[in-house]
N, CA, C and O atoms as a Tinker XYZ file with bonds, in Angstrom:
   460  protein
     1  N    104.648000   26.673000  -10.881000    73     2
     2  CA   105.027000   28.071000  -11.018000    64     1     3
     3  C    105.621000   28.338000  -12.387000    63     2     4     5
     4  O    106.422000   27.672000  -13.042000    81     3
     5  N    104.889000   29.730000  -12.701000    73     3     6
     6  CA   106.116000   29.707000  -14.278000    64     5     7
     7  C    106.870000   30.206000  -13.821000    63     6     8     9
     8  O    106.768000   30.381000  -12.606000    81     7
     9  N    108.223000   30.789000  -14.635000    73     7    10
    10  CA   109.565000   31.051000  -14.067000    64     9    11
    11  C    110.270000   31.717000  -15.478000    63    10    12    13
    12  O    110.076000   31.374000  -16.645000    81    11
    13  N    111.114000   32.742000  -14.969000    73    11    14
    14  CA   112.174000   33.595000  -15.648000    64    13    15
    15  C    113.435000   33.219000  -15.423000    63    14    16    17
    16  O    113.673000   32.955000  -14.245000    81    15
    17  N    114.080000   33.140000  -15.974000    73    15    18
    18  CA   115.851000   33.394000  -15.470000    64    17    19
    19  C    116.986000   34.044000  -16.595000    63    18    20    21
    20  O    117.153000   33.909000  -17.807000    81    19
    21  N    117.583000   34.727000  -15.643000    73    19    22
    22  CA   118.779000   35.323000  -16.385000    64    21    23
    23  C    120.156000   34.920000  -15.694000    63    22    24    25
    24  O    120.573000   34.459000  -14.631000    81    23
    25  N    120.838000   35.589000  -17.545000    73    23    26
    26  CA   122.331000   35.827000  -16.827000    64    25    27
    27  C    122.457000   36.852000  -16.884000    63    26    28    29
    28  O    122.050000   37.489000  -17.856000    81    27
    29  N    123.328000   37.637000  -15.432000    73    27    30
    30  CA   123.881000   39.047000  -15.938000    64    29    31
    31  C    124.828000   39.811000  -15.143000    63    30    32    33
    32  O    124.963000   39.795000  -13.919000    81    31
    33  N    125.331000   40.341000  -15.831000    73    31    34
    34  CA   126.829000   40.935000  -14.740000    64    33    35
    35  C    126.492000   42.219000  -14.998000    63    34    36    37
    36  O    125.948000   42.767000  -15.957000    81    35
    37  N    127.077000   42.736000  -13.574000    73    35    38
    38  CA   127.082000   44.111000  -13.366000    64    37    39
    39  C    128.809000   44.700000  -13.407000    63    38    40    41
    40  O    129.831000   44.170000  -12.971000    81    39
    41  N    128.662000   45.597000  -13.901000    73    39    42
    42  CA   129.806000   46.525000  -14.469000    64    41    43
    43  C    130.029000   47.842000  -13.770000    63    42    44    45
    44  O    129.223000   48.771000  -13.822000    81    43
    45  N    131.285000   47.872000  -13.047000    73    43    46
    46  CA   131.630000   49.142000  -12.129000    64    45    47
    47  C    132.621000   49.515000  -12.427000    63    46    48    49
    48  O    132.932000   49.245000  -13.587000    81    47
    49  N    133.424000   50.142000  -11.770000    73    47    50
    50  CA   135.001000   50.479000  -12.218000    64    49    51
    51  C    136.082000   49.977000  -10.919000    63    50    52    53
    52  O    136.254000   50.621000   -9.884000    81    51
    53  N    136.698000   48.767000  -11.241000    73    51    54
    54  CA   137.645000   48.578000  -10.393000    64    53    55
    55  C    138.682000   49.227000   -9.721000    63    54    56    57
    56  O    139.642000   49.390000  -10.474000    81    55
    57  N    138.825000   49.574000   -8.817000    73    55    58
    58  CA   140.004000   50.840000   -8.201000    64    57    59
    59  C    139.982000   49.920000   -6.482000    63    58    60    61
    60  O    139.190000   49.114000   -5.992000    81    59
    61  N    141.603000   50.712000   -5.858000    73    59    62
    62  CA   142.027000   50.400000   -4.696000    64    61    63
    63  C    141.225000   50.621000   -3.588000    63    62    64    65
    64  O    140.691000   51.721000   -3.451000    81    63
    65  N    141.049000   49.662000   -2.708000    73    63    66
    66  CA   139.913000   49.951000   -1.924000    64    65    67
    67  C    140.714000   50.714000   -0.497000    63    66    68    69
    68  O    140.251000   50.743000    0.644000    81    67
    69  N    141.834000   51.209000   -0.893000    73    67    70
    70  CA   143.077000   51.607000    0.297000    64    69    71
    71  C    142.686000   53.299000    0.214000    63    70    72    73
    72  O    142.590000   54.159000    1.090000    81    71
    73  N    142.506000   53.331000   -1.328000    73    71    74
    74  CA   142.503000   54.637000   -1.383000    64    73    75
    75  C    141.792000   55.331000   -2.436000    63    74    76    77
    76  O    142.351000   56.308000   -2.934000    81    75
    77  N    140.491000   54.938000   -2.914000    73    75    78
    78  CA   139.215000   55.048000   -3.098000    64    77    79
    79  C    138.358000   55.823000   -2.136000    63    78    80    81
    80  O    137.722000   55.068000   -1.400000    81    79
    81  N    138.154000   57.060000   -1.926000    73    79    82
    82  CA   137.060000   57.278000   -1.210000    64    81    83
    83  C    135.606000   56.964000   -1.149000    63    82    84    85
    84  O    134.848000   57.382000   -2.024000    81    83
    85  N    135.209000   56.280000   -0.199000    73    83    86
    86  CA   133.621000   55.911000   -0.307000    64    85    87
    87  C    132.819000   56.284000   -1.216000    63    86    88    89
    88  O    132.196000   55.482000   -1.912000    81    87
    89  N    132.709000   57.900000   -1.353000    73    87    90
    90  CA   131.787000   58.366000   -1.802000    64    89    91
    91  C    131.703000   58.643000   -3.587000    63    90    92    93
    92  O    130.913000   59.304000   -4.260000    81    91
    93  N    133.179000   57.616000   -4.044000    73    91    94
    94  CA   133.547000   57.674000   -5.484000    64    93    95
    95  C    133.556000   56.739000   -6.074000    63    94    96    97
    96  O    133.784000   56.655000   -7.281000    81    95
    97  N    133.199000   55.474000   -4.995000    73    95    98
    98  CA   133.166000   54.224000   -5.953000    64    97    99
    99  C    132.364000   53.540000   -6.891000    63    98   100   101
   100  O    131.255000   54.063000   -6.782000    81    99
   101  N    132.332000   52.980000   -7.438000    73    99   102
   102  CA   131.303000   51.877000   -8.067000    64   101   103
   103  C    131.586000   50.902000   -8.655000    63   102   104   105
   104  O    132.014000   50.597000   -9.768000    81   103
   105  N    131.186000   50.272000   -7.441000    73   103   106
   106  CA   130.629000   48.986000   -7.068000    64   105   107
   107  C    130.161000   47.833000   -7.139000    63   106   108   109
   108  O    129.530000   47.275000   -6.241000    81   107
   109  N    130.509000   47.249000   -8.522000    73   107   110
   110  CA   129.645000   46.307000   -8.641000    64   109   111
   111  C    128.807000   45.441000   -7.918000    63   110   112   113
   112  O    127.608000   45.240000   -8.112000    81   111
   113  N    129.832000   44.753000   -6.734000    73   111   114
   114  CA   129.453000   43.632000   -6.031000    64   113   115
   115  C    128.514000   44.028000   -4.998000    63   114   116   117
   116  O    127.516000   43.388000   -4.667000    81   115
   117  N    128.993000   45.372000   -4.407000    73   115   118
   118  CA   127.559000   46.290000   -3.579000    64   117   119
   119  C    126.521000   46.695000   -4.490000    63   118   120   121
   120  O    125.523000   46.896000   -3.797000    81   119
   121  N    126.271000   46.905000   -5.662000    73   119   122
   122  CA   125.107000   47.114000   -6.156000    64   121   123
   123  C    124.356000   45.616000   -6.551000    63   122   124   125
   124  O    123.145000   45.417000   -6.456000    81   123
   125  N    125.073000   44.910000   -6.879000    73   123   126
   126  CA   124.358000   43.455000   -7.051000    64   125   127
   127  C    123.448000   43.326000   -5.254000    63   126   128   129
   128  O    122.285000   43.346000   -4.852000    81   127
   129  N    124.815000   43.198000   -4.654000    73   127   130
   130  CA   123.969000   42.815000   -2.905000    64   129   131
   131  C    122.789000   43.680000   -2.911000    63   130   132   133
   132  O    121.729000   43.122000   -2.628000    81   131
   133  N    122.759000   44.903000   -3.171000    73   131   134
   134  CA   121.143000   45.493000   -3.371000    64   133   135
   135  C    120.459000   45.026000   -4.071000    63   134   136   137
   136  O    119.368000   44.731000   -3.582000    81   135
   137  N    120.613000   44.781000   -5.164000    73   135   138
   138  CA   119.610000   44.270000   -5.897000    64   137   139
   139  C    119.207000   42.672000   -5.811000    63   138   140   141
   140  O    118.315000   42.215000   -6.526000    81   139
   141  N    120.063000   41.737000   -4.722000    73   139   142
   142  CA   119.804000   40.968000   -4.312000    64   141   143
   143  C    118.746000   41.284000   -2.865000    63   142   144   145
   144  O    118.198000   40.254000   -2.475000    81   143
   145  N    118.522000   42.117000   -2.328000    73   143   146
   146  CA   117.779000   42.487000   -1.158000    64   145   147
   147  C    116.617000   42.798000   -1.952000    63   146   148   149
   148  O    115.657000   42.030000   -1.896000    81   147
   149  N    116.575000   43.841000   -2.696000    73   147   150
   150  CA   115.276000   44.355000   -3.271000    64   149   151
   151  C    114.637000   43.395000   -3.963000    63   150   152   153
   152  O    113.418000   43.494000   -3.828000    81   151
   153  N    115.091000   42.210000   -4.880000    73   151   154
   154  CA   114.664000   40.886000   -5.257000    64   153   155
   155  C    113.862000   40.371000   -4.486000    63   154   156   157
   156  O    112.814000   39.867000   -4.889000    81   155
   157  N    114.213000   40.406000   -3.238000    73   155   158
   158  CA   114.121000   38.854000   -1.787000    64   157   159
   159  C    112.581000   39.559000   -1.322000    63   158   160   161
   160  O    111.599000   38.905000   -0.970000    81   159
   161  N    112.677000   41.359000   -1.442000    73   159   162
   162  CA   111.488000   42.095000   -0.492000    64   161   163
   163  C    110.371000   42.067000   -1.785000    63   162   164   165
   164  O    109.160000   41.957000   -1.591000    81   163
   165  N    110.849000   42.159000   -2.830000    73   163   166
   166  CA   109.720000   42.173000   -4.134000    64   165   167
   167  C    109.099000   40.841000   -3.901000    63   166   168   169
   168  O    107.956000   40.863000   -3.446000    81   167
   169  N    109.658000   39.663000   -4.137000    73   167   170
   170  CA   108.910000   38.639000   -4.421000    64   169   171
   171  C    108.247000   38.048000   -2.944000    63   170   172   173
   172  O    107.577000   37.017000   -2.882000    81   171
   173  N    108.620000   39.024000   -1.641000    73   171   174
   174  CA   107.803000   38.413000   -0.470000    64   173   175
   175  C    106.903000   38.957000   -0.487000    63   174   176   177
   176  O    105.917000   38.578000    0.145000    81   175
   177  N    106.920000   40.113000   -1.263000    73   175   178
   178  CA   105.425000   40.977000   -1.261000    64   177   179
   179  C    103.866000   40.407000   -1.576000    63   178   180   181
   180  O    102.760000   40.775000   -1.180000    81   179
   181  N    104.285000   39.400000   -2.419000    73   179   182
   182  CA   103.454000   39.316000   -2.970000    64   181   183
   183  C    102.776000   37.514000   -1.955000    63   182   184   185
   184  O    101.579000   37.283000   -1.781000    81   183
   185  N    103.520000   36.899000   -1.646000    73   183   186
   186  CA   103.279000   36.224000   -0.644000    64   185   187
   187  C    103.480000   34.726000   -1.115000    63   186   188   189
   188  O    103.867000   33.893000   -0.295000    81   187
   189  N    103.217000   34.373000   -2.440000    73   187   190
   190  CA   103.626000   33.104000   -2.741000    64   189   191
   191  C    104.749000   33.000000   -4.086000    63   190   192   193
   192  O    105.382000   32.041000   -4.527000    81   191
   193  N    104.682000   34.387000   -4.491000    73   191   194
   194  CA   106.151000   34.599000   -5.611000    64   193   195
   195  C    107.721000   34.270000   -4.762000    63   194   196   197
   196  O    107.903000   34.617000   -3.595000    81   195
   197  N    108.786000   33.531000   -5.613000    73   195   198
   198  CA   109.847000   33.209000   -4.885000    64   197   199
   199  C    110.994000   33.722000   -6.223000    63   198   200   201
   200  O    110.749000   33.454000   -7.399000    81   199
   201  N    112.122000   34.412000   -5.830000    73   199   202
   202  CA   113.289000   34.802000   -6.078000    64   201   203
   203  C    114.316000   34.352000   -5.793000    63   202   204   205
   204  O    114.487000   33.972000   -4.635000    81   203
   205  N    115.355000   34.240000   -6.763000    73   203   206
   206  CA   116.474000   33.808000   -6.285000    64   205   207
   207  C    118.114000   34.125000   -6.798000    63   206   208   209
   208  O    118.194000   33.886000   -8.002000    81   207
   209  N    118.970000   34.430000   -6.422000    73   207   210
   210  CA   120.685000   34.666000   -6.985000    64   209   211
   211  C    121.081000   33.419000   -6.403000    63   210   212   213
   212  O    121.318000   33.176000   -5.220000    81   211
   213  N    121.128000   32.486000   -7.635000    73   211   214
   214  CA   122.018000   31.025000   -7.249000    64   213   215
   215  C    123.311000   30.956000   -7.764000    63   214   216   217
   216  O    123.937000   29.896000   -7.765000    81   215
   217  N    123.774000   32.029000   -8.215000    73   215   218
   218  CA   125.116000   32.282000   -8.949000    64   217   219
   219  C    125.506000   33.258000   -8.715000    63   218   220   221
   220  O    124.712000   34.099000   -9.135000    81   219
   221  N    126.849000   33.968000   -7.962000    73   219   222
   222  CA   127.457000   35.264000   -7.839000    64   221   223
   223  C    128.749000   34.808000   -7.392000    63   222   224   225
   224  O    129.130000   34.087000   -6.470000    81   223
   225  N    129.638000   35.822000   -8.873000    73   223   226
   226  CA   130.682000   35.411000   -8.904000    64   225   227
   227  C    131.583000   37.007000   -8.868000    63   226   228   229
   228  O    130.870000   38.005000   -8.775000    81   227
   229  N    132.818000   37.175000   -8.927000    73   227   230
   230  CA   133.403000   38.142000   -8.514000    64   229   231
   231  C    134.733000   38.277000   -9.427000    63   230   232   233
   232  O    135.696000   38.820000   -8.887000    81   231
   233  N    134.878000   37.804000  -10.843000    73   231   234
   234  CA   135.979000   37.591000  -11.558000    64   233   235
   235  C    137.026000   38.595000  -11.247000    63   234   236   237
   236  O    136.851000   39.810000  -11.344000    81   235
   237  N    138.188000   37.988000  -10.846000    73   235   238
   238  CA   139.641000   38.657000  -10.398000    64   237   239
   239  C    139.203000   39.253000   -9.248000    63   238   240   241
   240  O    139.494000   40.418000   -8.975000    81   239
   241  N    138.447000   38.471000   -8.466000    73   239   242
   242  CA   138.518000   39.541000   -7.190000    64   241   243
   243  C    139.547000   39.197000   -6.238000    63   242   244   245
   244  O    139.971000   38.058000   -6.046000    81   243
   245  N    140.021000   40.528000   -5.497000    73   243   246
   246  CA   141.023000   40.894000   -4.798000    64   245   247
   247  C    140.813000   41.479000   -3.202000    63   246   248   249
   248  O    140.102000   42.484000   -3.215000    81   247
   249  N    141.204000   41.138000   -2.017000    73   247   250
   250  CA   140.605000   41.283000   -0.626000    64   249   251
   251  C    140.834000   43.176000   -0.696000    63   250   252   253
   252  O    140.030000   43.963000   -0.198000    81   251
   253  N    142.149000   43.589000   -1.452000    73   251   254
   254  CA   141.885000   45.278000   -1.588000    64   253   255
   255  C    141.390000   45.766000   -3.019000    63   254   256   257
   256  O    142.132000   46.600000   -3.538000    81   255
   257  N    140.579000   45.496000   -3.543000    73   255   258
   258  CA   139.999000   45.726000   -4.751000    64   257   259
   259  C    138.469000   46.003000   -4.505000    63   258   260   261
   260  O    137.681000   45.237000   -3.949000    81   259
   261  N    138.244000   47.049000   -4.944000    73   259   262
   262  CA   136.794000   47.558000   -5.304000    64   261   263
   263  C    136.306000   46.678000   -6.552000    63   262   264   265
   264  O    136.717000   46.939000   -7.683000    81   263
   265  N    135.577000   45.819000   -6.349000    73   263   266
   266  CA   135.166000   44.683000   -7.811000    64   265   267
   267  C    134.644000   46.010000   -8.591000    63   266   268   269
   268  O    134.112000   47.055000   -8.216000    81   267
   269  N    134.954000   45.598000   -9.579000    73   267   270
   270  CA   134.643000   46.188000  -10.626000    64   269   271
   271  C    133.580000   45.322000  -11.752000    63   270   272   273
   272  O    132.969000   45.805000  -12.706000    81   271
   273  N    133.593000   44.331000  -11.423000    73   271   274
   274  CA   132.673000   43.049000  -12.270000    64   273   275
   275  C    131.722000   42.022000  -10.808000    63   274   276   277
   276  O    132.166000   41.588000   -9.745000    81   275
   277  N    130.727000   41.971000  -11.237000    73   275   278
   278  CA   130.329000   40.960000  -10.344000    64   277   279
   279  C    129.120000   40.340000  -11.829000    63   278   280   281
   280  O    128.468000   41.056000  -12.589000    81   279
   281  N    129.205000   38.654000  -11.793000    73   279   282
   282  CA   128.237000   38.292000  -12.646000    64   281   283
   283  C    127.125000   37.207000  -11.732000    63   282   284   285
   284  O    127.465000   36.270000  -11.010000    81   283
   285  N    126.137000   37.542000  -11.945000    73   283   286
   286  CA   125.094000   36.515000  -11.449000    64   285   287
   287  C    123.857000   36.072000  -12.070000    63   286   288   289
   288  O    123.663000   36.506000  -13.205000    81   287
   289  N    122.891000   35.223000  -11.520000    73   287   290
   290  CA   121.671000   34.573000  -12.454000    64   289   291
   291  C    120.755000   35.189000  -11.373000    63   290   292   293
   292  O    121.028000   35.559000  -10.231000    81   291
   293  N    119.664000   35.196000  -12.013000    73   291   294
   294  CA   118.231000   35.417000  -11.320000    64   293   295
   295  C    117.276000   34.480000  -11.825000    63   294   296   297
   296  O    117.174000   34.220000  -13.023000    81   295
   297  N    116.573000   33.971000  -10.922000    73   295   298
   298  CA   115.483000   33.038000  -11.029000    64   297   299
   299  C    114.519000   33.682000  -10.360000    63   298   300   301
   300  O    114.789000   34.007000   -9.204000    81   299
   301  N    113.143000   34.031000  -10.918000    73   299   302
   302  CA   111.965000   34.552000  -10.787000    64   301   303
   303  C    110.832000   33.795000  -10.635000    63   302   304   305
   304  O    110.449000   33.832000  -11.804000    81   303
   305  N    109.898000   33.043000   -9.981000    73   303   306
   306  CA   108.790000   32.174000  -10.222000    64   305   307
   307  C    107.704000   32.682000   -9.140000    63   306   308   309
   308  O    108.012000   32.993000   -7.989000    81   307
   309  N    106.322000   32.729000   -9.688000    73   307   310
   310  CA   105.223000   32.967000   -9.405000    64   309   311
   311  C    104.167000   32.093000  -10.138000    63   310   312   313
   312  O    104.211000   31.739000  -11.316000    81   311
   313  N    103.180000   31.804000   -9.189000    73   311   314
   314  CA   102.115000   30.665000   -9.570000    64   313   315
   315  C    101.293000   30.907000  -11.039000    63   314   316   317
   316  O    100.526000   30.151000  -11.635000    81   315
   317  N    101.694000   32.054000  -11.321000    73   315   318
   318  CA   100.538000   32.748000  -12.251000    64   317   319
   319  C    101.657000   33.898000  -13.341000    63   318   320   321
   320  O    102.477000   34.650000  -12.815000    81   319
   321  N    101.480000   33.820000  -14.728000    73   319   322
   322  CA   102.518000   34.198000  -15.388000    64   321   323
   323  C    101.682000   35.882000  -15.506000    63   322   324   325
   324  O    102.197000   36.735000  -16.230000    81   323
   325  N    100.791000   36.095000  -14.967000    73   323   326
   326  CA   100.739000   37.800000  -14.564000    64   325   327
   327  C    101.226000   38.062000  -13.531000    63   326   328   329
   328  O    101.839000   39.127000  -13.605000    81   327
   329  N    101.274000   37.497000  -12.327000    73   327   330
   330  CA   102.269000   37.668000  -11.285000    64   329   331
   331  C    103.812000   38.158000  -11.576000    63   330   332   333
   332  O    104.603000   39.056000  -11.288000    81   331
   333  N    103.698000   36.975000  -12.328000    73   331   334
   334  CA   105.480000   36.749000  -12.607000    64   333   335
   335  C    105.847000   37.987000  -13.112000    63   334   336   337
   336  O    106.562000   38.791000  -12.514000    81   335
   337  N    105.152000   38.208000  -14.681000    73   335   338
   338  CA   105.431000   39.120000  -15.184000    64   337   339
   339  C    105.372000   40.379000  -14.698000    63   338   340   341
   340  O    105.996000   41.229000  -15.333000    81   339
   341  N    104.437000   40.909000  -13.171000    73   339   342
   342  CA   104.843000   41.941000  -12.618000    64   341   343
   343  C    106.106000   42.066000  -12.067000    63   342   344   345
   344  O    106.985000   42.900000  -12.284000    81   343
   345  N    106.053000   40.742000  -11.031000    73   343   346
   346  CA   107.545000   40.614000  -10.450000    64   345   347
   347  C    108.363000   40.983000  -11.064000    63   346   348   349
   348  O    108.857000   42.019000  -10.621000    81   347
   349  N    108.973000   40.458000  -12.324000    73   347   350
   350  CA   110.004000   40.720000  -13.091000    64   349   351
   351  C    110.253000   42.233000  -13.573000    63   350   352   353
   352  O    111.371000   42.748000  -13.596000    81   351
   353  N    109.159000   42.825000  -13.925000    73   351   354
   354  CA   109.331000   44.284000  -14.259000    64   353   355
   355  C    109.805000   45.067000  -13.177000    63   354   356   357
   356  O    110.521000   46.069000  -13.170000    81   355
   357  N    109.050000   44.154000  -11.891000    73   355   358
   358  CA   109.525000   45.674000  -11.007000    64   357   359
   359  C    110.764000   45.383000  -10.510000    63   358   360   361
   360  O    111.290000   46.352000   -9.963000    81   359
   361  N    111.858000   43.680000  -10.518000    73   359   362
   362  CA   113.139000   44.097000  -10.094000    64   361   363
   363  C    113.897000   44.364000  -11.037000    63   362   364   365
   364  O    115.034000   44.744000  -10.757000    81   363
   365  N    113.422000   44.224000  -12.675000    73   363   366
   366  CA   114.307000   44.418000  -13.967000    64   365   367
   367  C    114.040000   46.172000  -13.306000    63   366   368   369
   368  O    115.116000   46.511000  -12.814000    81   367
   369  N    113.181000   47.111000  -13.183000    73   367   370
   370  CA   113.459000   48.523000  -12.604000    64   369   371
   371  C    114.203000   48.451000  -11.724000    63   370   372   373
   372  O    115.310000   48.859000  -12.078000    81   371
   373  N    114.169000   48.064000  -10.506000    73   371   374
   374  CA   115.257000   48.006000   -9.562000    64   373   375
   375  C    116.751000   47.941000  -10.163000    63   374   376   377
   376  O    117.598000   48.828000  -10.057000    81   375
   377  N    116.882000   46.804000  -10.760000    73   375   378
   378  CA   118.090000   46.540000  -11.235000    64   377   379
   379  C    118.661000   47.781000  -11.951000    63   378   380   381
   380  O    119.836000   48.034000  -11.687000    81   379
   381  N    117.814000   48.862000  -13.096000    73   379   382
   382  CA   118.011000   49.729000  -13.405000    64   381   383
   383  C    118.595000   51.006000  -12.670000    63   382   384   385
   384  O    119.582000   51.727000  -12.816000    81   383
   385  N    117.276000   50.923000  -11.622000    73   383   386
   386  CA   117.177000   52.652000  -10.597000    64   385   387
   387  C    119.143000   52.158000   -9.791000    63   386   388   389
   388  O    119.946000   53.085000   -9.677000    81   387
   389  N    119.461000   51.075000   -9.468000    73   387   390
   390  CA   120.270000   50.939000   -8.567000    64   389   391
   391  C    121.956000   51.257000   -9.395000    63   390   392   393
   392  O    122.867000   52.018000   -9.069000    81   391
   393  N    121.792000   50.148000  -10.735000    73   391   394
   394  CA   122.958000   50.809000  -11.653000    64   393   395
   395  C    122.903000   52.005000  -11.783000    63   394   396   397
   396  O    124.055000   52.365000  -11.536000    81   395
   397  N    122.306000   52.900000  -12.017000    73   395   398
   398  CA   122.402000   54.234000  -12.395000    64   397   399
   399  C    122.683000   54.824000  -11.437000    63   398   400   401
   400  O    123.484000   55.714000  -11.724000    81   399
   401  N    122.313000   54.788000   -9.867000    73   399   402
   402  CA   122.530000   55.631000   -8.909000    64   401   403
   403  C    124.136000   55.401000   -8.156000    63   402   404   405
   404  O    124.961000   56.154000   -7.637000    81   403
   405  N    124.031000   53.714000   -8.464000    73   403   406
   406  CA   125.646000   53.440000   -8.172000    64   405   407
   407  C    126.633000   53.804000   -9.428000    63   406   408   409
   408  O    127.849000   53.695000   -9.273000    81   407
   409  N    126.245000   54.112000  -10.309000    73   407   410
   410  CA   127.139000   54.641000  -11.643000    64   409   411
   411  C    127.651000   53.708000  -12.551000    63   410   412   413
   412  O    128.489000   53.891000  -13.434000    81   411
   413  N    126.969000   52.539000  -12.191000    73   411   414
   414  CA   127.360000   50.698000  -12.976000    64   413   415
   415  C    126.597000   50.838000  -14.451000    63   414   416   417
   416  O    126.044000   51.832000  -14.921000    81   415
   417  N    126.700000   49.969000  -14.824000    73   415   418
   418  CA   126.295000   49.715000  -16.209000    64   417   419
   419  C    125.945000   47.762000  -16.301000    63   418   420   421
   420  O    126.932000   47.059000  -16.084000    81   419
   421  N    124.984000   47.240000  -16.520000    73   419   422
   422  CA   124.514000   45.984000  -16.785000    64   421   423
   423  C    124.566000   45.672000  -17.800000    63   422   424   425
   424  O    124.440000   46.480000  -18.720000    81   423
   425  N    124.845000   43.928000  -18.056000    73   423   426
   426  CA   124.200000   42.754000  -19.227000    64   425   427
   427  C    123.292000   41.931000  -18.719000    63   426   428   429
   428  O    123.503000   41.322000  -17.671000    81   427
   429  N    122.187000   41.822000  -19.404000    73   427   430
   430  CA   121.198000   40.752000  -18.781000    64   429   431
   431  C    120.740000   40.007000  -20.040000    63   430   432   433
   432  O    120.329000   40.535000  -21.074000    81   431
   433  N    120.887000   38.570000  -19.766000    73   431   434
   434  CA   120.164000   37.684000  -20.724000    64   433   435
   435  C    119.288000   37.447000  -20.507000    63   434   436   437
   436  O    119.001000   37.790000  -19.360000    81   435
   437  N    118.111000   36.703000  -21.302000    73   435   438
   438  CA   116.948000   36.064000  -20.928000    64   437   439
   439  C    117.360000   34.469000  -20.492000    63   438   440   441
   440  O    117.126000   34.009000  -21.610000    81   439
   441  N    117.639000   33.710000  -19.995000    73   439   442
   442  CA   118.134000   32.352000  -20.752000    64   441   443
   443  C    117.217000   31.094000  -20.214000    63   442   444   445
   444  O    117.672000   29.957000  -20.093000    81   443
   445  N    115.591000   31.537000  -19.849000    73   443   446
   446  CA   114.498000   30.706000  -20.127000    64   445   447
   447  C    113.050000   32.013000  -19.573000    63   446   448   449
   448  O    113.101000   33.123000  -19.044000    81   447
   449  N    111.791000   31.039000  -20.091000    73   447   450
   450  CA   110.741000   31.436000  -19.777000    64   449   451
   451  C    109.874000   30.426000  -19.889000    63   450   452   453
   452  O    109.844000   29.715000  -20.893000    81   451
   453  N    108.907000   30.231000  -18.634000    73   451   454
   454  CA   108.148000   29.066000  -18.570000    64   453   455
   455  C    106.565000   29.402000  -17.842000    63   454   456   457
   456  O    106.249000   29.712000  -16.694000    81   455
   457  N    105.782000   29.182000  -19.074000    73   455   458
   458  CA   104.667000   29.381000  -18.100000    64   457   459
   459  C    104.092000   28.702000  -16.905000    63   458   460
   460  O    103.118000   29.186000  -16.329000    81   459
């Protein structure tokens, strides 16, 4: 399989989760968990492409804290580097459509590519 991987943290705004209303937060660590779901349903689509978050971390997280940081890796592999390269576009969009709607802001590295 060739294969992609990144590093990248997602960026929200940390606030009290006591007294934060739902409908004002953002989220890092809930927008990552989406974009960890939409990852898992992209690469089953296709039937032999495989995805993965082997790293998710939560710096200064707090049991009443809205994370405001969550950083993780993505690993991308498909048998065929046109595969791949669809895969990757359509959760690098995901990753996009989901920051923006949760109000986050991303860093993403490249930190390999393998045909």
């Amino acid at each position: 399989n060739g294969g992609v991987r990144y590093q990248a943290e997602m960026l929200g705004t940390a606030c009290h989760a006591g007294t934060t209303p739902m409908d004002r937060r953002s989220d890092a660590a809930a927008a990552v968990a989406e974009l960890i779901l939409a990852t898992e349903r992209r690469a089953a689509q296709d039937g032999d492409s495989v995805a993965t978050v082997g790293q998710l971390s939560v710096p200064n997280g707090s049991t009443n804290v809205v994370p405001g940081r969550c950083q993780f890796t993505l690993d991308l592999r498909a048998p065929t580097d046109a595969q791949r390269d669809r895969m990757v576009a359509d959760v690098l969009a995901a990753l996009a459509e989901i920051a923006e709607r949760r109000q986050c802001h991303y860093t993403l590295e490249q930190t390999m590519r393998a045909a």
